[in-house]
C-alpha positions as YAML, in Angstrom:
chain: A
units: angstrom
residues:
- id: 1
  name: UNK
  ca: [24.18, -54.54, 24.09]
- id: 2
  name: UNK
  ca: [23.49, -57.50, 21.89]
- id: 3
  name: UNK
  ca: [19.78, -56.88, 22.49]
- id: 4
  name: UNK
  ca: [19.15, -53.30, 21.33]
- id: 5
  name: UNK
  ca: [18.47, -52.50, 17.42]
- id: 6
  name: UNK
  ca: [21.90, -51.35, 15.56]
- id: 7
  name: UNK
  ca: [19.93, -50.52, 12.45]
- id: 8
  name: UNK
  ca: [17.25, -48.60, 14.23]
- id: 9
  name: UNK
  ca: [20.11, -47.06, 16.15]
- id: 10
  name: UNK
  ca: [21.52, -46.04, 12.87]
- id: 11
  name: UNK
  ca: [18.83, -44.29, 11.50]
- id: 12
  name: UNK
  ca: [18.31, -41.88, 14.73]
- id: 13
  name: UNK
  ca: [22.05, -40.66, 13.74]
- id: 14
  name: UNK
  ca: [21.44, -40.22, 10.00]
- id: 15
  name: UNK
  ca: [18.33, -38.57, 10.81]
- id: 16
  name: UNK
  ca: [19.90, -35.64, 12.51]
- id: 17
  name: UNK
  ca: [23.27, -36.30, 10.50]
- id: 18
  name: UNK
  ca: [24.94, -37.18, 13.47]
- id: 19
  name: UNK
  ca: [28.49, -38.33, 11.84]
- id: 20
  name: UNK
  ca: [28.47, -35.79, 9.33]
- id: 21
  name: UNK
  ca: [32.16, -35.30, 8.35]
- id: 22
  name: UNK
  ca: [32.94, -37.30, 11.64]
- id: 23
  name: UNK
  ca: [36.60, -39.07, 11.01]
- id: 24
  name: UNK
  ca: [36.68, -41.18, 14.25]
- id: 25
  name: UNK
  ca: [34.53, -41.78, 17.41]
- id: 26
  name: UNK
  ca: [31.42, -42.22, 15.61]
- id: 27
  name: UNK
  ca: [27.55, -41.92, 17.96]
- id: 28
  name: UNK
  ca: [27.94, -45.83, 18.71]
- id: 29
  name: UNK
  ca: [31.33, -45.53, 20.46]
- id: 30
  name: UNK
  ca: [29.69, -42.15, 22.51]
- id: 31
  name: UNK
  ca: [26.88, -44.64, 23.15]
- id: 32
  name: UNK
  ca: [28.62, -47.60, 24.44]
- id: 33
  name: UNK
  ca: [31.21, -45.17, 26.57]
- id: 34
  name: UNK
  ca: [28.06, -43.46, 28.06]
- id: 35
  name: UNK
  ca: [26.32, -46.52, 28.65]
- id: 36
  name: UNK
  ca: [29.55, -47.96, 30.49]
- id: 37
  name: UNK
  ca: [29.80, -45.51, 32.75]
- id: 38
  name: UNK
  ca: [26.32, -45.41, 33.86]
- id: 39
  name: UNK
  ca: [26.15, -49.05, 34.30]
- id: 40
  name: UNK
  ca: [28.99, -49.37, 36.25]
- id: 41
  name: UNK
  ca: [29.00, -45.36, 38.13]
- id: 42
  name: UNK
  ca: [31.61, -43.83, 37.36]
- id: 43
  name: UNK
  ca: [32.44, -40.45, 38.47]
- id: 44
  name: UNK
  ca: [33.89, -38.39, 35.98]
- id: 45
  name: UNK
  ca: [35.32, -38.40, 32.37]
- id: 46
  name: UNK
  ca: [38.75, -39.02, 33.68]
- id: 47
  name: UNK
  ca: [37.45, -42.03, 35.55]
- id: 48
  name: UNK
  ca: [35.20, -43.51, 32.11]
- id: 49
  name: UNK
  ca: [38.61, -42.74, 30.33]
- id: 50
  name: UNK
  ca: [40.76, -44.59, 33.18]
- id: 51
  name: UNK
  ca: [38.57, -47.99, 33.19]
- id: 52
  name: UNK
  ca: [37.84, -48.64, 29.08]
- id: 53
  name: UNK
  ca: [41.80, -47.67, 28.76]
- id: 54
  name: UNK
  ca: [42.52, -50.29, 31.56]
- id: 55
  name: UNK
  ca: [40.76, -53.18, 28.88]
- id: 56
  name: UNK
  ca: [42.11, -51.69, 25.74]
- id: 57
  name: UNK
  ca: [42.39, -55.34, 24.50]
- id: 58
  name: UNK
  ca: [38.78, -56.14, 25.28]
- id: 59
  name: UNK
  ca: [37.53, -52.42, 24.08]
- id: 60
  name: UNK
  ca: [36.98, -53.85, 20.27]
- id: 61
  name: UNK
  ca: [34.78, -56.96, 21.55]
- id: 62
  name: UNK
  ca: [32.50, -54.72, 23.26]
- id: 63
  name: UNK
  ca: [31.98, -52.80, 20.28]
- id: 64
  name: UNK
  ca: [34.20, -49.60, 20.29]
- id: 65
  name: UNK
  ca: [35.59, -49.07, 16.79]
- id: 66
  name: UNK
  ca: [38.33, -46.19, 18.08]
- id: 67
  name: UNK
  ca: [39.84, -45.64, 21.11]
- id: 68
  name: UNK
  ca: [38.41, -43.68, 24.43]
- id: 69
  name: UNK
  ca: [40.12, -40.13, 25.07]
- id: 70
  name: UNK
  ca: [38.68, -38.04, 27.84]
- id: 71
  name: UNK
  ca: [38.44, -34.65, 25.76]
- id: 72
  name: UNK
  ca: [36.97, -36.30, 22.43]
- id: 73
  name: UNK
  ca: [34.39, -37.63, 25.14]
- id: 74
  name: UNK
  ca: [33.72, -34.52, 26.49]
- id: 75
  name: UNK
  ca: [33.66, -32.59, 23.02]
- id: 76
  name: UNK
  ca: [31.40, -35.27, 21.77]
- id: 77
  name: UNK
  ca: [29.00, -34.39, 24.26]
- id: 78
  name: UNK
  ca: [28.56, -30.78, 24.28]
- id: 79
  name: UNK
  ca: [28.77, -30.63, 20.35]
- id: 80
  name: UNK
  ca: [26.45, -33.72, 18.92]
- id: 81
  name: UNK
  ca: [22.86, -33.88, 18.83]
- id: 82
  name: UNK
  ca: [21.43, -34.69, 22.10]
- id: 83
  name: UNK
  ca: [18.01, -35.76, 19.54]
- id: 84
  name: UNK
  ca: [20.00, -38.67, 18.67]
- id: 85
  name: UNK
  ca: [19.32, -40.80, 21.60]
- id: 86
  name: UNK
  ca: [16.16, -38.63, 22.44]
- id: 87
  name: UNK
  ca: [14.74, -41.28, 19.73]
- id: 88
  name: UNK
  ca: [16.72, -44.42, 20.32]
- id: 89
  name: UNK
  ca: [14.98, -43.80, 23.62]
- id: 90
  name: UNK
  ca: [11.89, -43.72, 22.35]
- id: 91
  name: UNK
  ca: [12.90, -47.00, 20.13]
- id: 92
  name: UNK
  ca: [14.02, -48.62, 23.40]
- id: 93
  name: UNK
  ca: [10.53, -47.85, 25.19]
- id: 94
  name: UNK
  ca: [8.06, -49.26, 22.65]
- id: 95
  name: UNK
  ca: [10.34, -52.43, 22.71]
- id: 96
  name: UNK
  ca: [10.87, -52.79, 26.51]
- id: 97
  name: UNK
  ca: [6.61, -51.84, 27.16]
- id: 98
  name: UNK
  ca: [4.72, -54.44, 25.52]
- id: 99
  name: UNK
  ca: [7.60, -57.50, 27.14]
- id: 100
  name: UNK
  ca: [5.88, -55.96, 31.24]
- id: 101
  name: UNK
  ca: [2.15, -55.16, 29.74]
- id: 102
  name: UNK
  ca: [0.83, -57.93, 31.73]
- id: 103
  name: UNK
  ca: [2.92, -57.58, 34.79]
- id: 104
  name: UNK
  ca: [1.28, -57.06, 38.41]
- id: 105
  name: UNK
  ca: [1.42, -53.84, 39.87]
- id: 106
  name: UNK
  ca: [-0.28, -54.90, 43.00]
- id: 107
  name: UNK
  ca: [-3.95, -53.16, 42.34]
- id: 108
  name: UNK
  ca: [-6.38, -55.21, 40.35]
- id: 109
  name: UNK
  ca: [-6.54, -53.27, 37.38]
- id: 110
  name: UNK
  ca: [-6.39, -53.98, 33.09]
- id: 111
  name: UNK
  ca: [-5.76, -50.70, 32.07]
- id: 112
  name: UNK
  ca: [-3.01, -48.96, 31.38]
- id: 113
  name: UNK
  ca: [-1.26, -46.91, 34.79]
- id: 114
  name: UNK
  ca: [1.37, -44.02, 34.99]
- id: 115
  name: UNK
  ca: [2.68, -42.02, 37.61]
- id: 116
  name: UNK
  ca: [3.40, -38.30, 36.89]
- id: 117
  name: UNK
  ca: [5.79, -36.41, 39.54]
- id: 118
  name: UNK
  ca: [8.80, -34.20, 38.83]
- id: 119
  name: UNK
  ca: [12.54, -34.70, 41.00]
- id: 120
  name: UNK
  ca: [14.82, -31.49, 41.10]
- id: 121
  name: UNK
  ca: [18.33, -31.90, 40.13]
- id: 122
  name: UNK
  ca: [20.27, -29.49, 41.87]
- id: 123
  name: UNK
  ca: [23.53, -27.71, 39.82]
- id: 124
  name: UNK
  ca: [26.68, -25.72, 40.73]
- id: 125
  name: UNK
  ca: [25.59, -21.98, 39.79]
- id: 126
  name: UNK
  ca: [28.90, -20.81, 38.71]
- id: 127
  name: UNK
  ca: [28.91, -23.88, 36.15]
- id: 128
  name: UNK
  ca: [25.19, -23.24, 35.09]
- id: 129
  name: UNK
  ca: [24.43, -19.64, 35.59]
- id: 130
  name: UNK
  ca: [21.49, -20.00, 33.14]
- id: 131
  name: UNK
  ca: [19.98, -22.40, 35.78]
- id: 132
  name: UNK
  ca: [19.17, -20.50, 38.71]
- id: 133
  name: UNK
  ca: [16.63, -21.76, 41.39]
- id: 134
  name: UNK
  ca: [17.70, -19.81, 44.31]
- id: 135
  name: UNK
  ca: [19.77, -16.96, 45.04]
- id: 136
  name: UNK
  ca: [22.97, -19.04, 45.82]
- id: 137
  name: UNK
  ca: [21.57, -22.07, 43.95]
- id: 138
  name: UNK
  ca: [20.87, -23.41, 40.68]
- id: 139
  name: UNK
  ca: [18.79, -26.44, 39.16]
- id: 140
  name: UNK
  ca: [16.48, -27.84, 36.57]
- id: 141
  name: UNK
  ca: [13.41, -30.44, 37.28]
- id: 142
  name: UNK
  ca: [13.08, -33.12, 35.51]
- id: 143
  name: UNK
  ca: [9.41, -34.20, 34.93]
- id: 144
  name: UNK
  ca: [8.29, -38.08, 34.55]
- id: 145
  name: UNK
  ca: [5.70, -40.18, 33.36]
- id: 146
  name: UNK
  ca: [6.46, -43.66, 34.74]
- id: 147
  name: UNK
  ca: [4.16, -46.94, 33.25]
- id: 148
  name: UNK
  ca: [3.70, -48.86, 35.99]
- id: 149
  name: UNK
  ca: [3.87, -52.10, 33.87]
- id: 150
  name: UNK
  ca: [7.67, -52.56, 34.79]
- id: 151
  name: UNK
  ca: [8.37, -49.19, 36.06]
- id: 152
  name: UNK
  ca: [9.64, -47.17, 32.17]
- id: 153
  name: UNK
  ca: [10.35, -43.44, 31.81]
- id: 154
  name: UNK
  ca: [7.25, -42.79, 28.75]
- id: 155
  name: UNK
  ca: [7.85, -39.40, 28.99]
- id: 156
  name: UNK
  ca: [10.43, -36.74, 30.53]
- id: 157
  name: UNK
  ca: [10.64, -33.03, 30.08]
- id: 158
  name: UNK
  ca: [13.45, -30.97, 30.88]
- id: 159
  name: UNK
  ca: [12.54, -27.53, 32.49]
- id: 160
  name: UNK
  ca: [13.53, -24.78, 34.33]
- id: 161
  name: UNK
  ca: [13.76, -24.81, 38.40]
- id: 162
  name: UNK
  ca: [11.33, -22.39, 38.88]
- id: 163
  name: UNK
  ca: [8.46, -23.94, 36.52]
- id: 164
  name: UNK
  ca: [5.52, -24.52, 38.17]
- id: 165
  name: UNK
  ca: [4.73, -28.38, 37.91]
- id: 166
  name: UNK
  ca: [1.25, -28.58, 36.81]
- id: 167
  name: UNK
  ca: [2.56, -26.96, 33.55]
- id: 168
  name: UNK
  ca: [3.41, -29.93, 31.92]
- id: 169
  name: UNK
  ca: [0.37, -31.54, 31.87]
- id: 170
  name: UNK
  ca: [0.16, -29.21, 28.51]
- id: 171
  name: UNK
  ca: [2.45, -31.49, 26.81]
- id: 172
  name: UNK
  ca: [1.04, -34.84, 27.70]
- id: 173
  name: UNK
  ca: [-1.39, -36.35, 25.53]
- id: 174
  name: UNK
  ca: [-3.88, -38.48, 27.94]
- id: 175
  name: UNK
  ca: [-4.29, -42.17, 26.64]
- id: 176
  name: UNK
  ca: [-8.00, -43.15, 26.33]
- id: 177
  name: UNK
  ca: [-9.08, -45.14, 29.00]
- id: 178
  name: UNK
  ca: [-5.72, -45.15, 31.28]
- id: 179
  name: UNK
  ca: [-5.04, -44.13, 34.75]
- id: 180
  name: UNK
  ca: [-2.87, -41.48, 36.11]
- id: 181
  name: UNK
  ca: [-1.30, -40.78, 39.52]
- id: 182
  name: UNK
  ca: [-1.21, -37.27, 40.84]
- id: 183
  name: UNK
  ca: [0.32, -35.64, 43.72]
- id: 184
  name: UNK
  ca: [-1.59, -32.53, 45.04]
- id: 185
  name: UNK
  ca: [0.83, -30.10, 42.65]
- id: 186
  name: UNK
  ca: [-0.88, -31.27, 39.35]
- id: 187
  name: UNK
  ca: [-4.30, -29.87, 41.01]
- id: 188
  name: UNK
  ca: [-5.43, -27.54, 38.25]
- id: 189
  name: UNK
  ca: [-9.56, -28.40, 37.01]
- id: 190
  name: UNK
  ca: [-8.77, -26.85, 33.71]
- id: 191
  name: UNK
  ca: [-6.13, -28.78, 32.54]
- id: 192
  name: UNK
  ca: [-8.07, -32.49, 34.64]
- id: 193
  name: UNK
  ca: [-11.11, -31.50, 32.59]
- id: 194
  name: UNK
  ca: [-9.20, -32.75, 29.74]
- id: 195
  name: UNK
  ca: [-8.22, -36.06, 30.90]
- id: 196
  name: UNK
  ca: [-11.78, -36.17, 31.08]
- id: 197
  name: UNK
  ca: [-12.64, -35.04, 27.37]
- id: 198
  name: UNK
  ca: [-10.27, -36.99, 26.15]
- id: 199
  name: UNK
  ca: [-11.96, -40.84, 27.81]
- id: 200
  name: UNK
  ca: [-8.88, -41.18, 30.36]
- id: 201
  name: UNK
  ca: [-8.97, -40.84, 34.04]
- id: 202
  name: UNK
  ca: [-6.94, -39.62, 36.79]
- id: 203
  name: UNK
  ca: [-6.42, -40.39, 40.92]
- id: 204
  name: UNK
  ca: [-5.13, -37.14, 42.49]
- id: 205
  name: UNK
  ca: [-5.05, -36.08, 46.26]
- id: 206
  name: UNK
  ca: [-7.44, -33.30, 47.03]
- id: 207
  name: UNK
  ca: [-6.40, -29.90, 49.00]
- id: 208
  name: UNK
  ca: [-7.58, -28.74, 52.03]
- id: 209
  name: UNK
  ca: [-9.30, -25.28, 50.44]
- id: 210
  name: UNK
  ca: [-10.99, -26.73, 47.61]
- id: 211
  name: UNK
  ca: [-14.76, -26.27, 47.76]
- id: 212
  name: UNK
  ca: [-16.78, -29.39, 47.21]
- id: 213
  name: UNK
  ca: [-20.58, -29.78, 47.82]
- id: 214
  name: UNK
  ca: [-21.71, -33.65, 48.16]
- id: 215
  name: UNK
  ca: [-24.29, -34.85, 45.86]
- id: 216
  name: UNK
  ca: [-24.27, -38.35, 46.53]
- id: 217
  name: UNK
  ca: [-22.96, -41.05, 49.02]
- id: 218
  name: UNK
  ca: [-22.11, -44.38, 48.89]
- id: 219
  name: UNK
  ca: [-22.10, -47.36, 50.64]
- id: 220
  name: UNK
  ca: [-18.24, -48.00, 51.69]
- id: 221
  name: UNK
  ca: [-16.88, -51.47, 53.92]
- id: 222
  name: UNK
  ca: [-15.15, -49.21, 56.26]
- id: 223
  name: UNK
  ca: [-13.22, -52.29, 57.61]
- id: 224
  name: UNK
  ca: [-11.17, -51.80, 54.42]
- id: 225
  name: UNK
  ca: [-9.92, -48.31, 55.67]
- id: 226
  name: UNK
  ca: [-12.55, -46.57, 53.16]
- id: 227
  name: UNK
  ca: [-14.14, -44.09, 55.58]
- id: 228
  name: UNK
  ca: [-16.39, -42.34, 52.62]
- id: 229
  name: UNK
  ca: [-17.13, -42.34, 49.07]
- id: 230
  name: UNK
  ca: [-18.81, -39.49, 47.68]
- id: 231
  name: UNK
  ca: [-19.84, -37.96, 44.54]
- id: 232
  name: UNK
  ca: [-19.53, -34.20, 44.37]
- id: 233
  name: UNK
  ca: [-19.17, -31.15, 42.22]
- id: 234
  name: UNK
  ca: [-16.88, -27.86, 42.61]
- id: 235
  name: UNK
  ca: [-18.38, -25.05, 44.02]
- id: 236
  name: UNK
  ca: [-16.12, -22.27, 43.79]
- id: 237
  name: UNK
  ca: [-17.33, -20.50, 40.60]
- id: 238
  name: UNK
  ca: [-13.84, -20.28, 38.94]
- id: 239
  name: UNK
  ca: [-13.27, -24.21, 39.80]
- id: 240
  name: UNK
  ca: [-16.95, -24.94, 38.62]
- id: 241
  name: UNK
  ca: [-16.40, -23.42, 35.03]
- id: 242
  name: UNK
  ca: [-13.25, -25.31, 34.49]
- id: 243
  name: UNK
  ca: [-14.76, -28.35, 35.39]
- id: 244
  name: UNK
  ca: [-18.50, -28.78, 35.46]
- id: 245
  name: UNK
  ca: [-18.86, -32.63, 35.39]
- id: 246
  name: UNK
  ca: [-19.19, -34.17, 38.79]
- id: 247
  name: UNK
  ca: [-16.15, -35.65, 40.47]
- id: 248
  name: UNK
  ca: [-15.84, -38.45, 43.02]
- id: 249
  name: UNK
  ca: [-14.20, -38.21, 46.22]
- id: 250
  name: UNK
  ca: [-12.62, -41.46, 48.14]
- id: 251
  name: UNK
  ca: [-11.99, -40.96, 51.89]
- id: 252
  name: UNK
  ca: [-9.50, -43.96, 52.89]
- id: 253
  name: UNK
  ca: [-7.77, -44.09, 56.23]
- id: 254
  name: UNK
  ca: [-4.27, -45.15, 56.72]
- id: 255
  name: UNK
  ca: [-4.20, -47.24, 59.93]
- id: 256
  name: UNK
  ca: [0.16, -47.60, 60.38]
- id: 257
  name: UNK
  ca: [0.56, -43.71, 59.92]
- id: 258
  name: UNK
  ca: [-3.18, -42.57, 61.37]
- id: 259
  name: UNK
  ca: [-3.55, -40.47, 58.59]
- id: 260
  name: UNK
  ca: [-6.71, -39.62, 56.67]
- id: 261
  name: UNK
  ca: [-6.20, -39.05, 52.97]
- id: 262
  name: UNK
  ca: [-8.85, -37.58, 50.42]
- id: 263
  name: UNK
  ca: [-8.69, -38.00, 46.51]
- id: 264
  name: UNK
  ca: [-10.36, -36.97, 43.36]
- id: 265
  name: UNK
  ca: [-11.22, -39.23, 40.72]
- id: 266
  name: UNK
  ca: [-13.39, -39.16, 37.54]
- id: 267
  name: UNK
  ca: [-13.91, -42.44, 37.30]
- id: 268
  name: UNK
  ca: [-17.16, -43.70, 39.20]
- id: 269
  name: UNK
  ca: [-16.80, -47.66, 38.12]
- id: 270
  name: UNK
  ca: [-14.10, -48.77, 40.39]
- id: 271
  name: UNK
  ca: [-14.36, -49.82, 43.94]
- id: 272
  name: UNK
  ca: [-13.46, -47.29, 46.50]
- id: 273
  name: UNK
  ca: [-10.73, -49.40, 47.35]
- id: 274
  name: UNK
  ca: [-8.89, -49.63, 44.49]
- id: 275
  name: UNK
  ca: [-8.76, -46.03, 43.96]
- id: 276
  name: UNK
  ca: [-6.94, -45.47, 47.46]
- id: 277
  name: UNK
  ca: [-4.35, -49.07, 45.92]
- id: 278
  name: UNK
  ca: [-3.80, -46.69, 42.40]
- id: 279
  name: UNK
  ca: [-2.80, -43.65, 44.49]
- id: 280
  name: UNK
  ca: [-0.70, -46.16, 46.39]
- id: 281
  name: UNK
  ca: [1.27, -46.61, 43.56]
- id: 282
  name: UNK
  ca: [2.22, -43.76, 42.89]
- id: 283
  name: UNK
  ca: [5.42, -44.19, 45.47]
- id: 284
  name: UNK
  ca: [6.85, -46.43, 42.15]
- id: 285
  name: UNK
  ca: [8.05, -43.25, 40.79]
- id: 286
  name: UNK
  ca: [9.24, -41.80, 43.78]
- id: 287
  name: UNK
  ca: [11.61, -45.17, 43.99]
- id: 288
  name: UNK
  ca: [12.36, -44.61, 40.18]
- id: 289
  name: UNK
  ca: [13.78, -41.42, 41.39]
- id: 290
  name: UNK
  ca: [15.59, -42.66, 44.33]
- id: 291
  name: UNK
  ca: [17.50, -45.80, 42.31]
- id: 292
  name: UNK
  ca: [18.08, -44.78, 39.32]
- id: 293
  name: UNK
  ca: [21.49, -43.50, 37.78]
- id: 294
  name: UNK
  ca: [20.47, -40.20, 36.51]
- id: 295
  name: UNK
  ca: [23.39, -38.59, 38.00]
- id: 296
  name: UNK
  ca: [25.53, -38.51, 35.26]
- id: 297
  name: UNK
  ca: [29.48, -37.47, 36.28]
- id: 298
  name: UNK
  ca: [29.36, -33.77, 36.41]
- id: 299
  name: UNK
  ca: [31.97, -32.80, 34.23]
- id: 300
  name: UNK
  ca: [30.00, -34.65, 31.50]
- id: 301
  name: UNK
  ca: [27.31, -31.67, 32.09]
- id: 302
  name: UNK
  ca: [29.48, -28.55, 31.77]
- id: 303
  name: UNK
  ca: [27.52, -26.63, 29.48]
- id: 304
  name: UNK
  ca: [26.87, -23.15, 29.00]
- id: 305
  name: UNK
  ca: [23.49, -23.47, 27.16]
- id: 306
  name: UNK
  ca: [19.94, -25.00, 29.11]
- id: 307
  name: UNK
  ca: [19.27, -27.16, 25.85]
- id: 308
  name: UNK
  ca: [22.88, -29.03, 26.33]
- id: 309
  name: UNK
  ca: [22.10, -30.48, 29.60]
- id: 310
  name: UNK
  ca: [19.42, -32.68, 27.61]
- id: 311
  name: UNK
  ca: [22.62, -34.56, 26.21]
- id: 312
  name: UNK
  ca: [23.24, -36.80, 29.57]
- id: 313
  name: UNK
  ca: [20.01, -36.48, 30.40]
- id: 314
  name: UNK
  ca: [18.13, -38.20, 27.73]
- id: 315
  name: UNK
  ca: [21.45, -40.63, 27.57]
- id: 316
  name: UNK
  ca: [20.47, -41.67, 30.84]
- id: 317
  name: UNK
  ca: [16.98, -42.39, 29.72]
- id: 318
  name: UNK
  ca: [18.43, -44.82, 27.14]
- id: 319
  name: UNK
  ca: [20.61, -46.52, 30.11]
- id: 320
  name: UNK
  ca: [17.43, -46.77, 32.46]
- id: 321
  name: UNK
  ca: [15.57, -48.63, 29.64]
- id: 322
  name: UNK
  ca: [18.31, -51.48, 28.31]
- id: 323
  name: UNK
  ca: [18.58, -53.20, 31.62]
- id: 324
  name: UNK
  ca: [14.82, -54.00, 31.20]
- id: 325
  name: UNK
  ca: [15.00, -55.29, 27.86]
- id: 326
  name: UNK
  ca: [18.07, -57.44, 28.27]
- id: 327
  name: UNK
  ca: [16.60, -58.93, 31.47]
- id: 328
  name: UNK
  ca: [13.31, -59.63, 30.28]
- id: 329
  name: UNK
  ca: [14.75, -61.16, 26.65]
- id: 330
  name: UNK
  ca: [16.90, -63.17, 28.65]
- id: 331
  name: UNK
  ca: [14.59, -64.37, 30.64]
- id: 332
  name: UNK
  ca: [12.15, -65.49, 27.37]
- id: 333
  name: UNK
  ca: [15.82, -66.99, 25.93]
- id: 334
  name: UNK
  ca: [16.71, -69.63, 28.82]
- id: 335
  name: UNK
  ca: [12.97, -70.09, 28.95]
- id: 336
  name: UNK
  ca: [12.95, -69.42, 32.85]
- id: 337
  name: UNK
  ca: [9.83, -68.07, 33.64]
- id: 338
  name: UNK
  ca: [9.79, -64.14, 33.90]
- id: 339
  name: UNK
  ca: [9.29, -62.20, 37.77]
- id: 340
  name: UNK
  ca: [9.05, -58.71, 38.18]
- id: 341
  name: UNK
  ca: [11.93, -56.73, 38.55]
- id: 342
  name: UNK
  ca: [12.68, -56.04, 42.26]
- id: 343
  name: UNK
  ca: [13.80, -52.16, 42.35]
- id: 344
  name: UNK
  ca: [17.28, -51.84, 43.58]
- id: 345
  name: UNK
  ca: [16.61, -49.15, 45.95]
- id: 346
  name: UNK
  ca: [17.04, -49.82, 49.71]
- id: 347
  name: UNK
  ca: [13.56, -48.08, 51.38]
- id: 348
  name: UNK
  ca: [13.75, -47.64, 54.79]
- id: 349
  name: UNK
  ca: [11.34, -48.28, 56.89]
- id: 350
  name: UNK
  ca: [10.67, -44.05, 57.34]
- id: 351
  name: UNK
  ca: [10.49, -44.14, 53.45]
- id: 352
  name: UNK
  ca: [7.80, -46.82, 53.35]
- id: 353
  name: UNK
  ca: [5.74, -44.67, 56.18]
- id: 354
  name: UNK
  ca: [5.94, -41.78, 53.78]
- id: 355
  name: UNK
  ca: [4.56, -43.37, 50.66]
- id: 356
  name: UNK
  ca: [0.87, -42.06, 51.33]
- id: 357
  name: UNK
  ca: [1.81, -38.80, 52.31]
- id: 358
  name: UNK
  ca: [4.27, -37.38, 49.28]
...
């Protein structure tokens, strides 16, 4: 905790006047109790409440000001504004980026990369009736844009279950001159053609029923597992008039799994090669997914309202990012020279296989 910014901290609270006639249990101790029981998993309120009582003595060198009661907790969570650490999150991104710009991401590459995908996050109905997915089911998704450099959360949305995933591509501004990852669900030439307008470029897999005529072909060392590089243009007449620039289509061939896999690029400069690597890493995010602590206890998330649930949410966000910072500032400290975080997620071997085919 020593590393993150108290005063910058401070001024997300007094921005949304977050301790506004508050007498005790200010947004730092909510912080540091949140943060506690993310980094060390605990279940439920009654279990954050157990452990920080258990080192009362200790409680005031950790930073707590007031002491931890299970219902202030809970009260503090479902009444206080979740915007708070929306933007300490945002503080604790452009300080943990620029320390993992220049680490490898195993593709030979100086821009900028992110990985877009969404995870579901399944709910109790009866708790969140506003929530429902299914007809005896209810959840929210929780959309992602990962930068490769170091594997950070740039961007998460909230929504609805049933929202489509290619929506949110409305809400992302592209970064000129970047990369981005897509599965096959962000497939939409409309919403591409402005990666395009706006200098960036994407990888994305291709469907089966989208109409392509081949313009061009190119030579390809097929001992690589390129089978084909072509340069085409969308022939369907809808397709066509949401994108009319050409696009280029890599045809790479996974020898472990036997599979062949197609994608869609706009950018032509790149070997054939690397494009196939960059769609590779796309499986980052699934891992971000798979070991990260987003499951906060679920009496923390017993809300009646869809805008609540961003609370333990976005507090998670801030959790996911301070690990990175303290690691990599301690690291620069002892003057030990800096790897690249190992995820902490165990992939099986099955997992591994399925990295080309999510």
């Amino acid at each position: 905790m020593d590393y993150l910014p108290t005063y910058e901290f401070q001024k997300c609270v007094n921005r949304y006047q977050g301790e506004y006639k508050l007498r005790n249990f200010s947004c730092r101790d909510q912080f540091l109790s949140m943060a506690f029981a993310q980094l060390t998993y605990r279940e439920s309120l009654r279990d954050i409440e157990t452990c920080l009582r258990a080192i009362g003595s200790k409680l005031y060198h950790m930073g707590f000001k007031s002491t931890i009661a299970r219902s202030t907790l809970a009260d503090a969570n479902e009444s206080r504004d979740w915007r708070i650490y929306a933007d300490f999150a945002q503080v604790l991104i452009a300080i943990a980026r620029p320390l993992y710009a220049h680490d490898p991401i195993g593709v030979e590459l100086h821009q900028s990369l992110y990985a877009l995908d969404s995870t579901t996050i399944d709910l109790c109905l009866s708790l969140f009736p506003w929530a429902r997915f299914r007809q005896h089911k209810a959840a929210v998704k929780m959309h992602t844009l990962l930068d490769l450099h170091g594997n950070i959360p740039t961007f998460i949305r909230i929504t609805d279950g049933q929202v489509h995933d290619v929506n949110v591509l409305d809400e992302i501004l592209p970064e000129a001159g970047a990369f981005y990852v897509l599965d096959r669900g962000y497939i939409d030439f409309e919403r591409l053609f402005v990666f395009t307008l706006c200098s960036a470029f994407f990888v994305v897999r291709t469907k089966e029923n989208i109409l392509l005529q081949r313009r061009y072909s190119h030579p390809v060392d097929k001992t690589t597992g390129v089978r084909s590089d072509h340069t085409v243009i969308l022939t369907a007449f809808e397709s066509a008039k949401a994108y009319p620039d050409p696009l280029r289509r890599v045809c790479y061939l996974d020898i472990e799994t036997n599979k062949q896999l197609k994608f869609l690029t706009n950018n032509f400069a790149l070997p054939a090669l690397t494009i196939a690597q960059i769609y590779k890493c796309r499986w980052q995010v699934e891992l971000f997914f798979e070991s990260s602590t987003w499951c906060t206890p679920s009496d923390v998330m017993e809300f009646q309202e869809p805008i609540a649930l961003n609370r333990p949410l976005v507090g998670s966000l801030d959790g996911c990012v301070r690990p990175y910072i303290a690691r990599r500032l301690l690291c620069a400290g002892s003057k030990v020279r800096s790897h690249k975080l190992v995820s902490p997620a165990a992939v099986s071997t099955e997992s591994a296989a399925r990295q080309w085919s999510v």
